[in-house]
C-alpha positions as CSV (number, residue, x, y, z in Angstrom):
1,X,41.8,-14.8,16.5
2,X,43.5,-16.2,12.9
3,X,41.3,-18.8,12.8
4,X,37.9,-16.4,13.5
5,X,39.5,-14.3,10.4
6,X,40.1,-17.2,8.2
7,X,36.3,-18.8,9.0
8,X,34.5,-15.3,8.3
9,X,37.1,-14.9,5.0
10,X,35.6,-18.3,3.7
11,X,32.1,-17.7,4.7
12,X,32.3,-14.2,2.9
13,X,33.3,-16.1,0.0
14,X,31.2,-19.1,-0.2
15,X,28.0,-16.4,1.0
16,X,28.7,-14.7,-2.4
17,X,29.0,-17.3,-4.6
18,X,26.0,-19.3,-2.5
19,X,23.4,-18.1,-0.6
20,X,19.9,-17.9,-1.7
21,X,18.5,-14.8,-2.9
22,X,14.4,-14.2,-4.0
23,X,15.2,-12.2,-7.3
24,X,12.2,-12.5,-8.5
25,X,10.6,-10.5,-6.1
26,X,13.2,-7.9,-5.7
27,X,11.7,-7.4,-9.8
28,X,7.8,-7.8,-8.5
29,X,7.7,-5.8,-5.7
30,X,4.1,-4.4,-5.4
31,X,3.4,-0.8,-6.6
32,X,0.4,1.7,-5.8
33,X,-1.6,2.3,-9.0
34,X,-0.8,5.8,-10.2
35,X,-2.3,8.4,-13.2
36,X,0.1,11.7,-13.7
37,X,-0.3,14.4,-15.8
38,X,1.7,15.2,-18.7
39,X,4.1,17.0,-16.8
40,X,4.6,14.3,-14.2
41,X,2.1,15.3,-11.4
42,X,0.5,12.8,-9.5
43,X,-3.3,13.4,-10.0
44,X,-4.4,10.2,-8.4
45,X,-2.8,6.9,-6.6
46,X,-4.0,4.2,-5.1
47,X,-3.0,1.4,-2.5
48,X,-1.1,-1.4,-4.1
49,X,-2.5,-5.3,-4.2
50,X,-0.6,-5.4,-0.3
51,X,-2.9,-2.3,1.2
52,X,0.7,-0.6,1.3
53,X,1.5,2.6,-0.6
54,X,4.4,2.4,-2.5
55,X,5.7,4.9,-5.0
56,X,9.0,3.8,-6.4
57,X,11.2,6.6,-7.4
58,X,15.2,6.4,-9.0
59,X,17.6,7.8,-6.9
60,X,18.1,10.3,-9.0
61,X,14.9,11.7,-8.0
62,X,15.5,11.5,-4.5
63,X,16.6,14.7,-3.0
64,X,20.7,13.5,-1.8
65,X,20.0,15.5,1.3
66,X,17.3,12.2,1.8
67,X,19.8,10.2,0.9
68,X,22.8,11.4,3.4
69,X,20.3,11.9,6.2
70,X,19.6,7.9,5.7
71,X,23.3,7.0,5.6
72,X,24.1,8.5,8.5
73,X,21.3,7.1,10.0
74,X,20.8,3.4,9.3
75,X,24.7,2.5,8.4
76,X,27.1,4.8,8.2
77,X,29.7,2.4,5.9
78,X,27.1,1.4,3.1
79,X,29.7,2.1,0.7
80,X,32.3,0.2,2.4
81,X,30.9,-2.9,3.2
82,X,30.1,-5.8,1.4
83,X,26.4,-6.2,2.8
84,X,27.3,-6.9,6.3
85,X,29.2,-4.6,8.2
86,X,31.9,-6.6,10.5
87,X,32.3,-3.2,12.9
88,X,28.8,-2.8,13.4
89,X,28.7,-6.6,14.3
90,X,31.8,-6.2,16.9
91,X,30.1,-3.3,18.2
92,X,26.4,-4.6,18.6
93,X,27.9,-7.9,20.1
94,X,29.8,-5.8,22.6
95,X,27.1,-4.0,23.7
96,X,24.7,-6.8,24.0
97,X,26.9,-8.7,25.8
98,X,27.5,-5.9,28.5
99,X,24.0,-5.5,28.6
100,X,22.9,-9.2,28.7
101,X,19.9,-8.2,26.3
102,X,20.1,-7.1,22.5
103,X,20.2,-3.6,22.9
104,X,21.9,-2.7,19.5
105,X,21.8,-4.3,15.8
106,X,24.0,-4.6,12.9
107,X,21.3,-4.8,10.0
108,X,23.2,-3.0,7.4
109,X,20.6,-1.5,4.5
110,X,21.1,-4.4,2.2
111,X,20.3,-7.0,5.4
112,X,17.1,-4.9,5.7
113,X,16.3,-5.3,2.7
114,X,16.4,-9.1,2.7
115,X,14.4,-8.6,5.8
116,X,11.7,-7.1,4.2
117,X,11.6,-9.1,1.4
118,X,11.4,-12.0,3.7
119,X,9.0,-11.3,6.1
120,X,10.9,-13.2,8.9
121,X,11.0,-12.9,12.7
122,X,13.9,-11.3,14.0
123,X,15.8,-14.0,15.4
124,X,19.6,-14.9,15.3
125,X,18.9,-17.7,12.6
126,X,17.1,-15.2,10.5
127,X,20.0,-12.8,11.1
128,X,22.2,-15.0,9.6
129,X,20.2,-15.7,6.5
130,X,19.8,-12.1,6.0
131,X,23.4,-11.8,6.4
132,X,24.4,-14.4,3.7
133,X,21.2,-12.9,1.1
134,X,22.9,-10.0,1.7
135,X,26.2,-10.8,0.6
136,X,24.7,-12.3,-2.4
137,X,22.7,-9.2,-3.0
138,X,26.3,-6.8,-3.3
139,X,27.2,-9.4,-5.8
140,X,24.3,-9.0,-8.4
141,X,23.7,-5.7,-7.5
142,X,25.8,-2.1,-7.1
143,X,25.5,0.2,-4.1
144,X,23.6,2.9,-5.8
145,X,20.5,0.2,-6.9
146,X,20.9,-1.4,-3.3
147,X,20.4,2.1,-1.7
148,X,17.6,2.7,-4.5
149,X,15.8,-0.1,-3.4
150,X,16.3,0.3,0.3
151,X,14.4,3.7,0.0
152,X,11.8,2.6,-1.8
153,X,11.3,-0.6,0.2
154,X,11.4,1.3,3.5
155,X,8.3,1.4,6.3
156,X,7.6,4.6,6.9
157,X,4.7,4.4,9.1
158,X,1.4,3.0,8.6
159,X,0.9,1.4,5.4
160,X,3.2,3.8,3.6
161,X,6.5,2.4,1.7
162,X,9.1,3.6,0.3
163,X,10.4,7.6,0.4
164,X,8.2,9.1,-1.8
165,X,4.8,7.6,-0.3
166,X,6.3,9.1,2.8
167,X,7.2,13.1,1.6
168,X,3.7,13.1,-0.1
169,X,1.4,12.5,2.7
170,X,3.9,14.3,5.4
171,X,4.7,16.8,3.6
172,X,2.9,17.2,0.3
173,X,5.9,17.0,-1.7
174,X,8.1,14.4,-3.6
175,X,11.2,13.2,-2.2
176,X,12.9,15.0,-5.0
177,X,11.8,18.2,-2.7
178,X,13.1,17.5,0.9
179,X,15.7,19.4,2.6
């Protein structure tokens, strides 16, 4: 058991300093086209260069009701964990195990997003790639621009990405607006 402890510890570390990360498209992510009024309303959008609407908000214009909801949802220990959560990893490994099939995952929000941003097949080597980008991820970026990113990035159905794609053509309001 010390020596599992002391292998994760140093490949925690060397993850950090090490892994490859794609930062260059974490900055070009593609974006519908938009044109707003002077107040801010949207008056017209279009489908980004991807056929995938995206309308990137800050987190400060998320409504933090959106925000808990998704915690609670996709990984409870966001703020606790250093991209990969090691409890969700016992846990999905238990249950597969007793299962004999992958019933459960560990992708924490910041392996997600290096999912996305991948595009790979959800295998056990891709896992682990997402695991180490994600490490490195938590170490160039904070939680609250991680978490930013995650709901922006996010499928939501169709073609539609991101949080605030998703309250406007559900429910014809920003995601500044849900409850």
């Amino acid at each position: 058991f010390g020596g599992a402890l002391l292998a994760a510890a140093y490949f925690l570390l060397w993850a950090r300093s090490s892994a490859p990360l794609d930062q260059k498209r974490l900055a070009e992510l593609p974006r519908s086209s938009v044109l707003k009024d002077q107040a801010g309303q949207l008056l017209f959008a279009t489908v980004g260069p991807d056929d995938q609407w995206r309308l990137p908000v800050a987190l400060a214009d998320m409504s933090p009701w959106l925000i808990r909801a998704t915690l609670a949802l996709e990984d409870e220990r966001f703020d606790s964990h250093l991209g990969v959560d090691p409890i969700a990893v016992l846990r999905a490994c238990g249950n597969n195990l007793a299962s004999g099939r992958v019933v459960s995952g560990a992708s924490t929000l910041d392996m997600q997003i290096c999912r996305m941003l991948s595009g790979r097949p959800r295998t056990l080597t891709s896992k682990l790639t997402e695991a180490t980008e994600a490490l490195r991820l938590n170490a160039i970026r904070s939680k609250p621009q991680i978490l930013e990113l995650y709901l922006n990035m996010a499928p939501y159905g169709g073609n539609l990405r991101g949080v605030e794609a998703a309250a406007l053509y559900y429910f014809g309001k920003g995601a500044d607006a849900l409850s």
